[in-house]
C-alpha positions, 0 to 999 in steps of 0.5 A, spaced: 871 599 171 866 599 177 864 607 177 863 609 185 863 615 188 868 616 193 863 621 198 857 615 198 862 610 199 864 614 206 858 616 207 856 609 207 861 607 212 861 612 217 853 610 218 856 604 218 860 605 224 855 609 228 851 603 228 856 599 230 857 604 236 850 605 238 850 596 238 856 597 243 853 596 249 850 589 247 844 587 250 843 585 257 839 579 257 839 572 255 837 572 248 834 566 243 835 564 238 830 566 231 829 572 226 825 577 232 829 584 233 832 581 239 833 575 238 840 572 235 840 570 228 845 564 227 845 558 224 840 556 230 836 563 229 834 560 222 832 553 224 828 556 229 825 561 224 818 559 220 819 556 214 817 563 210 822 565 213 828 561 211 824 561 204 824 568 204 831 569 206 833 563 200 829 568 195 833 574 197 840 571 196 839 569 190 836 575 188 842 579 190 847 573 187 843 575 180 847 582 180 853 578 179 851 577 172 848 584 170 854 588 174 859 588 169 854 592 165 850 596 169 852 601 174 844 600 179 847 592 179 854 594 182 850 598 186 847 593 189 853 588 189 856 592 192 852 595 197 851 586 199 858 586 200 860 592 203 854 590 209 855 584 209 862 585 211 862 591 216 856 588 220 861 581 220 868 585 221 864 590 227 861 584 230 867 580 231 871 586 233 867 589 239 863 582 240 856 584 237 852 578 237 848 577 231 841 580 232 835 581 227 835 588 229 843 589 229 843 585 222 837 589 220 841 596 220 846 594 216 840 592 211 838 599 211 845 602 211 848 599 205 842 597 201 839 605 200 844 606 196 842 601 191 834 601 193 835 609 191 839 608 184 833 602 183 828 608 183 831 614 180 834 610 174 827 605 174 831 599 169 825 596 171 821 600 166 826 599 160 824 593 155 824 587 157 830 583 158 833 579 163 837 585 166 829 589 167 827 582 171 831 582 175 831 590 177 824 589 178 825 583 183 830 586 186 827 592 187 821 588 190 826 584 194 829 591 197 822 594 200 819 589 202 826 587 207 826 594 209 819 593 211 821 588 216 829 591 217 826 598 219 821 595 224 827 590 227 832 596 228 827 601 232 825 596 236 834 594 237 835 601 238 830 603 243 832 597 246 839 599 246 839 606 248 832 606 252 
């Protein structure tokens, strides 16, 4: 039923595990808590984030959370589902394995890792583009969503990794 390519998906997962090395050395410093690169976002990192941080966030959840309704007909929808699940559970079971605490910047390679593959059936199949229907709605929104979270994603993981490997 879900058609994925067993050569993206292990692609996928060894850039996953690069990252996961690369964020071995934990930072050595005493970080705050809020959504800056090499600040820890927690459940504190978040109260301590501006408003239209915690509204954004909501926006984003929701948005991928809508994939579950398009999923079973529409292989860009279980791209995404699938790219939000798999990161979201590499990033947690790699953090509760080596003790990586949650930091913006680490957070935010795993966005860029498991996300492309989505973003890129967004914009090479373009359901955005379609008629209008629900389904073209949300392929929009979530294509939006996708480019302007990398936006700061990619800004936050340079700053991680040359923190970590500087």
């Amino acid at each position: 039923m879900f058609a994925f390519s067993k050569k993206p998906m292990l692609l996928i997962a060894l850039l996953g595990l690069i990252a996961a090395a690369l964020s071995l050395p934990a930072i050595a410093h005493e970080a705050a808590h809020g959504n800056g690169a090499l600040e820890i976002f927690d459940q504190e990192g978040m109260d301590n984030s501006p408003q239209w941080v915690r509204s954004w966030i909501l926006f984003m959840m929701l948005s991928f959370a809508g994939s579950l309704l398009f999923a079973w007909k529409h292989v860009v929808a279980r791209w995404v589902l699938g790219g939000f699940l798999l990161g979201a559970a590499a990033m947690l079971t790699i953090g509760k394995l080596f003790g990586v605490p949650p930091y913006s910047g680490y957070i935010a390679i795993f966005h860029l890792v498991f996300w492309s593959p989505a973003l890129y059936q967004l914009l090479t199949k373009r359901p955005f583009m379609g008629p209008l229907s629900p389904y073209s709605v949300w392929a929009g929104i979530m294509t939006f969503v996708i480019i302007f979270s990398f936006v700061f994603d990619i800004r936050d993981a340079f700053i991680y990794l040359r923190h970590l490997l500087g």
